[in-house]
Legacy VTK file of the C-alpha trace (Angstrom):
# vtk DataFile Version 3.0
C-alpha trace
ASCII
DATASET POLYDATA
POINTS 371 float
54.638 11.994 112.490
51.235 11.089 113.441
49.932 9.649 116.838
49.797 5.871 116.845
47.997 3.861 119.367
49.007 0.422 120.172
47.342 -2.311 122.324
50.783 -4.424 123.692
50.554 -7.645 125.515
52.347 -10.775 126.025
52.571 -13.753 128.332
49.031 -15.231 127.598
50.495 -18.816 128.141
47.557 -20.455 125.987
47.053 -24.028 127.068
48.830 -23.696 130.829
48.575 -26.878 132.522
46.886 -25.171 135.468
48.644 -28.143 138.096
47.521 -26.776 140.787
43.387 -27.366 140.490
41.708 -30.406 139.756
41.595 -31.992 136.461
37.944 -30.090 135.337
38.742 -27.019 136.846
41.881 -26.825 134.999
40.222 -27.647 131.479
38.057 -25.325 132.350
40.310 -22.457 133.174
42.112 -23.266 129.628
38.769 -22.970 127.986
38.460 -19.565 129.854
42.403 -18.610 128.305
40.986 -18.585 124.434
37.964 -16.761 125.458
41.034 -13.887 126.369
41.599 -13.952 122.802
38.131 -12.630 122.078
38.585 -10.718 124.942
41.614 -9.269 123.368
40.062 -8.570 120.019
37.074 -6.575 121.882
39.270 -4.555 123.267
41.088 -3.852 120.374
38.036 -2.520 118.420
36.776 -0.554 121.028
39.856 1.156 121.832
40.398 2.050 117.967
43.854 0.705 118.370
46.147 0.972 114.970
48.315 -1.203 115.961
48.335 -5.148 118.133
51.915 -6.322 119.416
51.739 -9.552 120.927
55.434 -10.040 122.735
56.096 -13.443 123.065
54.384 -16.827 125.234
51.111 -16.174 123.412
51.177 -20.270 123.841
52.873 -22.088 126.755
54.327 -24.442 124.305
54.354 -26.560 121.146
51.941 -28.797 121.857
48.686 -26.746 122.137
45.308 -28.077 121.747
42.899 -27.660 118.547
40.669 -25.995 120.290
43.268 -23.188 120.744
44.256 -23.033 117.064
40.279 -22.500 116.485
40.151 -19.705 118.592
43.049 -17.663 117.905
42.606 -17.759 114.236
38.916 -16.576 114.859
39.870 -13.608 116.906
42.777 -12.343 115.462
40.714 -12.188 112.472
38.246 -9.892 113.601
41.121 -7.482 114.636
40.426 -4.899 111.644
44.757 -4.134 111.988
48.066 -4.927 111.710
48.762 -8.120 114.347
52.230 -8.628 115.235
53.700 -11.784 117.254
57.105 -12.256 118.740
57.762 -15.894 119.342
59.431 -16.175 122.848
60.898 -18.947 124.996
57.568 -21.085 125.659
56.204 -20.516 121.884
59.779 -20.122 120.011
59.071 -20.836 116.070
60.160 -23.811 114.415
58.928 -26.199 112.083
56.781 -28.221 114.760
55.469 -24.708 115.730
51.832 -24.181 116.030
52.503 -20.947 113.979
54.493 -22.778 111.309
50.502 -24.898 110.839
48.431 -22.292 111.146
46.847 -20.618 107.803
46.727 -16.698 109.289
44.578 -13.795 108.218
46.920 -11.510 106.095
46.837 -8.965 108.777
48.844 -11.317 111.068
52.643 -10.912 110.711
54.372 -13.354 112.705
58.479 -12.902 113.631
60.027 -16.136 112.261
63.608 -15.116 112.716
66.163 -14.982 115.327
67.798 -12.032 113.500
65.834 -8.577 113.779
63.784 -8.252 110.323
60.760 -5.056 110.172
57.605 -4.770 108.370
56.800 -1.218 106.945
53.047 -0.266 107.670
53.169 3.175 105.493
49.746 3.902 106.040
50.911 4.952 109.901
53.965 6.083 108.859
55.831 3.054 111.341
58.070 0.640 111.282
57.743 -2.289 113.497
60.681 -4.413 114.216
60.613 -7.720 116.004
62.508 -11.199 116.137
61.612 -14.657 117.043
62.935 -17.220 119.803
64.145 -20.483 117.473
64.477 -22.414 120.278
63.669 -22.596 123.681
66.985 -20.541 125.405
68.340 -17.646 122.956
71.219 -15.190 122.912
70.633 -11.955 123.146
68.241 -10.767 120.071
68.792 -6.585 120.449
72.283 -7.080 121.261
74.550 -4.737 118.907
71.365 -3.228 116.251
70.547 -0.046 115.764
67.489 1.033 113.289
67.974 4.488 111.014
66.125 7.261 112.096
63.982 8.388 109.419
61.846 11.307 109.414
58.179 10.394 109.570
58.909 7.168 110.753
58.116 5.943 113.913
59.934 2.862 114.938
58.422 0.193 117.046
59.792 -2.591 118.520
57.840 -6.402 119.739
60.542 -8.478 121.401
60.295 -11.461 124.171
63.208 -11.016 126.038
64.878 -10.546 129.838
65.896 -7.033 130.937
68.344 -6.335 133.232
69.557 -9.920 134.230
72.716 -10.153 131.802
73.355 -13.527 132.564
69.826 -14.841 131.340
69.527 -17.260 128.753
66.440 -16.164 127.219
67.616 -13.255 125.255
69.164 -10.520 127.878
68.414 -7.329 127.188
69.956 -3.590 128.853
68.736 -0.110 129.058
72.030 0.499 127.044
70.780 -1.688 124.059
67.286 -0.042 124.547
68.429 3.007 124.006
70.836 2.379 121.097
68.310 0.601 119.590
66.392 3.159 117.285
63.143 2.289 118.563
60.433 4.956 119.567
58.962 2.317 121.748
59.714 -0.983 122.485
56.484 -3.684 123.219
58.654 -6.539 125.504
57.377 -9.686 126.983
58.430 -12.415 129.326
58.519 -10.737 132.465
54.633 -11.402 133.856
54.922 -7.972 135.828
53.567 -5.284 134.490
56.637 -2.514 134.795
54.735 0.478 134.022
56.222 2.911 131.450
59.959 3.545 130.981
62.970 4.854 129.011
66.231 4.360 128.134
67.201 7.429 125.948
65.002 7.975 123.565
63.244 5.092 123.421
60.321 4.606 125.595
59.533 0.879 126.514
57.588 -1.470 129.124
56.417 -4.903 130.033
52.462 -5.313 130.485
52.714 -7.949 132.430
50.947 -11.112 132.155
47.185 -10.539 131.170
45.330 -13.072 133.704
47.153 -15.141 136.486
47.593 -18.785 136.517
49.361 -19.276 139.508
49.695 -17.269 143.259
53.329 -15.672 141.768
50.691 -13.822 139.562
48.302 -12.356 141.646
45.970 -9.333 141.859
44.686 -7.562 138.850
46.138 -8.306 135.805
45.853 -6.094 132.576
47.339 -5.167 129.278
48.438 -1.553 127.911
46.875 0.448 125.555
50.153 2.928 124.194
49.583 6.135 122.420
52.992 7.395 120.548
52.626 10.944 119.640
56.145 12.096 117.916
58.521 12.216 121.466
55.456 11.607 123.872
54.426 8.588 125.002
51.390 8.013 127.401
50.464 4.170 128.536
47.084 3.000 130.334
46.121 -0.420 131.673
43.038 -2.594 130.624
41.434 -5.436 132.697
40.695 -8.323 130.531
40.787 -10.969 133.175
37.859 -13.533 134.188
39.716 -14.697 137.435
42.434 -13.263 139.812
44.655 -15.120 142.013
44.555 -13.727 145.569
46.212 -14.345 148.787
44.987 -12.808 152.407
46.067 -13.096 155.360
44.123 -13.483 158.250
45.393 -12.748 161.927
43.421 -14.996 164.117
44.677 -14.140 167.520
41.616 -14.193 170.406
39.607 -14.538 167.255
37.209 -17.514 166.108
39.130 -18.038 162.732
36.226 -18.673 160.478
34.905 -15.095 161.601
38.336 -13.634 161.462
37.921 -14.784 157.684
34.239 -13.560 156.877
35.389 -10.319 158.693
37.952 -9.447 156.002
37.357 -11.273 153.094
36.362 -8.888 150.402
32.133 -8.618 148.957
33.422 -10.183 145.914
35.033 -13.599 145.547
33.394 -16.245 143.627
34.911 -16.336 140.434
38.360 -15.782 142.203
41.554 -18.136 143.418
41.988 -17.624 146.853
44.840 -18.939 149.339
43.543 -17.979 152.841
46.934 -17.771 155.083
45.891 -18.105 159.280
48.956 -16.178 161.289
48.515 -15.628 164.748
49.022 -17.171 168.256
45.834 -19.812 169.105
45.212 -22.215 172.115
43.878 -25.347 169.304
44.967 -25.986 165.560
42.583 -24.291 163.573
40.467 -26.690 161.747
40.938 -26.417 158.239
38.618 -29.081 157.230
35.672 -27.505 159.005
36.614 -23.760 157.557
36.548 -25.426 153.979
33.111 -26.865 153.988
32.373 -23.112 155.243
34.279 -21.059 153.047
34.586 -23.702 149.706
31.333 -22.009 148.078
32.786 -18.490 148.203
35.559 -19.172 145.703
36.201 -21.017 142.521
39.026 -22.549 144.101
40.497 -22.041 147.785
43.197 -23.227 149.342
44.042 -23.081 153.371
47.246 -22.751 155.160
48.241 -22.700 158.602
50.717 -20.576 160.038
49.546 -20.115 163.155
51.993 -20.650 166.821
50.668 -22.258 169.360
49.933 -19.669 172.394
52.613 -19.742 175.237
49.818 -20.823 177.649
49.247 -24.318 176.340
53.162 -25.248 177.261
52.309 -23.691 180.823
50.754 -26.805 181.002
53.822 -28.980 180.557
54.350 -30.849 183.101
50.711 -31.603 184.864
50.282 -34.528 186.259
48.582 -35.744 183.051
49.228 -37.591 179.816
48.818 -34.530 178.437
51.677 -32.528 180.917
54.136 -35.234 180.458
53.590 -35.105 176.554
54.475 -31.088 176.520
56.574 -31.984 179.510
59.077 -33.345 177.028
58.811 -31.478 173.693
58.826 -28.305 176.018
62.574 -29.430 176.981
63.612 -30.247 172.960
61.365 -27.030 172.466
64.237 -24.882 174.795
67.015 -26.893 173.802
66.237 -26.083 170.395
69.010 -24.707 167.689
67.105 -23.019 164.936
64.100 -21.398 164.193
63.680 -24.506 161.827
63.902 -27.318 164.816
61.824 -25.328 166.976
59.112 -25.164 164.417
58.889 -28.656 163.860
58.896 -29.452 167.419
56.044 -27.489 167.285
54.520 -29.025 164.710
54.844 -32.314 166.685
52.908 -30.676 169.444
49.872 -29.529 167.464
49.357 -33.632 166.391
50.189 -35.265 169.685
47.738 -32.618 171.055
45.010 -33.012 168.347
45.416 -37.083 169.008
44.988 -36.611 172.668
41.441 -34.636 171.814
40.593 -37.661 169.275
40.460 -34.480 166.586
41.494 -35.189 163.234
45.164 -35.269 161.920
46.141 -31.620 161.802
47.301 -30.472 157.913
49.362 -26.773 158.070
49.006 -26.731 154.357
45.124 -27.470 152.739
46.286 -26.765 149.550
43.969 -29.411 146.786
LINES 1 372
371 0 1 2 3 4 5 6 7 8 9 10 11 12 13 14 15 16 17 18 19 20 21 22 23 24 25 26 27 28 29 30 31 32 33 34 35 36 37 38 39 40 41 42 43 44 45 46 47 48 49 50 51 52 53 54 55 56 57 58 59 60 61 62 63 64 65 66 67 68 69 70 71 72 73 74 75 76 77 78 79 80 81 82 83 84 85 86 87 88 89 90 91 92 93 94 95 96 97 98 99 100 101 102 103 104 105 106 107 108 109 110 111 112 113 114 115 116 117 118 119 120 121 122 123 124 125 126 127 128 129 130 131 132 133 134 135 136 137 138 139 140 141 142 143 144 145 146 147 148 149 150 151 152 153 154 155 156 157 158 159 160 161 162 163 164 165 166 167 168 169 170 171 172 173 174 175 176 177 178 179 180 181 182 183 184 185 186 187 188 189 190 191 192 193 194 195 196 197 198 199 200 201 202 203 204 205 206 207 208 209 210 211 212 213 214 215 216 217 218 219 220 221 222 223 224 225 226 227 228 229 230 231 232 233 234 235 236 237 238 239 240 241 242 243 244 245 246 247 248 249 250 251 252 253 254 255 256 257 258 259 260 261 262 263 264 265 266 267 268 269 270 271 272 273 274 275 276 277 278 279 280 281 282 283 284 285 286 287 288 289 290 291 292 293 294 295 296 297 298 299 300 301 302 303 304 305 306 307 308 309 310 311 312 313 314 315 316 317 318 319 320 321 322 323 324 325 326 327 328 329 330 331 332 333 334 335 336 337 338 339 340 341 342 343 344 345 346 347 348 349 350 351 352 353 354 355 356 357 358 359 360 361 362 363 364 365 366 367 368 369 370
């Protein structure tokens, strides 16, 4: 049995609605998704891979553009090997399916079933085994199969599917079934965290994890796996292909001036990044996120504020002054005590930073900045 090296990923989400930016910034960021397919392909030549498993949610859903159509045909036909694609929950296969249109290289093998079915690739001595979502929820695809053993075959699996949560409708998978299964190694998709390498008996199996972010519940670097089978040994290694990360930092600005608590740790390298810039902290005023965005806005290709700051214990010392201003915090200072939750208190709180901010004539204060 000879080593076989794999590139696995999954979770691409081609065509992502990107809701949260503005309407060019989000065409733009799809454009940027299809350049990951020629990212993709790159990486596959360079690494010498025998072998491309794409595991499900290549396309976040029936209805992709053109454009994207265009692009994945022309890189998964520079791939000089065997392409495998396991239709998942967001891409399942059907007759509307962008798959069923498509006129693929012959090198492109796409899972059209919701029954397990394999394709025999002699010339590496595998077997790779896969199944597709038909429709958007699916039972449980690995439930109750087994492959044969055979010696000199190495059996590979490219599934979408939901490991560990039993109740899932999007084709639950356990360790048990894993290791019943057959497989050598098992290529899964649909959870956008990479898990790093595992087993479940014999057969060695992970999730790379979604390949660039789209959202803050992705954030940080994201990569796919490069996966080197070698008879009973398997060895796996990540691979940036990302243009963008998502990234959120918070920034204590306690005694601090919170546009340089900001410069003073944000990292050297930011502008092609999503930030979310959270303030925590205890501060006399509301911080003024208007003013820190026409500071900070050229640093990022998209940022968003939010405030989380307390207001300091001195500025209800001054409840009670013979003021405006001490008769205001006079009053929410007594709901403020009287207070039954966490909840209450924070929005009597709230109330204080914009009866406070209209008694300076500052602008309305926004917690959240978010575009």
């Amino acid at each position: 049995m000879s080593a076989i090296r794999i590139l696995h990923t999954a979770d691409l989400h081609l065509d992502s609605p990107f809701e949260g930016l503005g309407a060019s910034k989000a065409s733009l960021r799809r454009g940027e998704q299809r350049e990951l397919l020629g990212r993709i392909a790159d990486a596959a030549i360079a690494e010498q891979v025998d072998l491309v498993l794409f595991a499900g949610d290549l396309l976040d859903s029936d209805n992709s553009f053109y454009e994207t159509g265009e692009e994945l045909m022309r890189s998964l036909r520079r791939i000089p090997v065997p392409v495998f694609i396991a239709p998942g929950n967001h891409d399942y296969f059907s007759e509307r399916s962008p798959y069923s249109r498509l006129k693929l290289p012959e090198n492109i093998h796409i899972f059209t079933s919701g029954r397990i079915e394999h394709y025999d690739l002699p010339d590496l001595g595998a077997r790779v085994y896969g199944a597709a979502f038909t429709e958007r929820r699916s039972a449980p695809l690995l439930r109750g199969f087994t492959a044969p053993r055979e010696e000199g075959v190495t059996n590979i699996l490219c599934l979408h599917g939901d490991l560990g949560a039993r109740d899932s409708v999007y084709s639950p998978i356990s360790e048990d079934e894993l290791a019943a299964s057959g497989m050598d190694y098992a290529a899964l998709g649909h959870i956008h965290k990479a898990s790093g390498l595992c087993r479940a008996g014999k057969t060695w199996y992970s999730y790379p994890g979604c390949p660039e972010g789209r959202g803050f519940d992705e954030t940080g670097e994201r990569t796919l796996s490069i996966v080197e089978l070698d008879g009973e040994s398997c060895a796996l290694r990540t691979l940036s292909v990302a243009s963008r990360r998502y990234e959120i930092l918070d920034v204590d600005v306690t005694g601090s001036e919170p546009l340089l608590a900001i410069h003073t740790q944000l990292p050297d390298e930011t502008i092609r990044d999503i930030y979310r810039i959270v303030l925590r902290g205890e501060t006399d005023t509301t911080p003024d996120l208007g003013r820190l965005r026409e500071n900070l806005g050229e640093f990022f290709f998209e940022l968003q504020l939010r405030d989380e700051t307390h207001l300091r214990q001195s500025v209800w010392d001054k409840a009670g002054d013979d003021s405006l201003r001490g008769l205001f915090l006079f009053k929410l200072r007594e709901r403020y005590d009287a207070a039954r939750s966490d909840e209450e208190r924070l929005h009597i709180e709230q109330a204080a930073r914009w009866g406070l901010a209209a008694l300076d004539n500052r602008e309305e204060v926004r917690r959240h900045d978010d575009p």
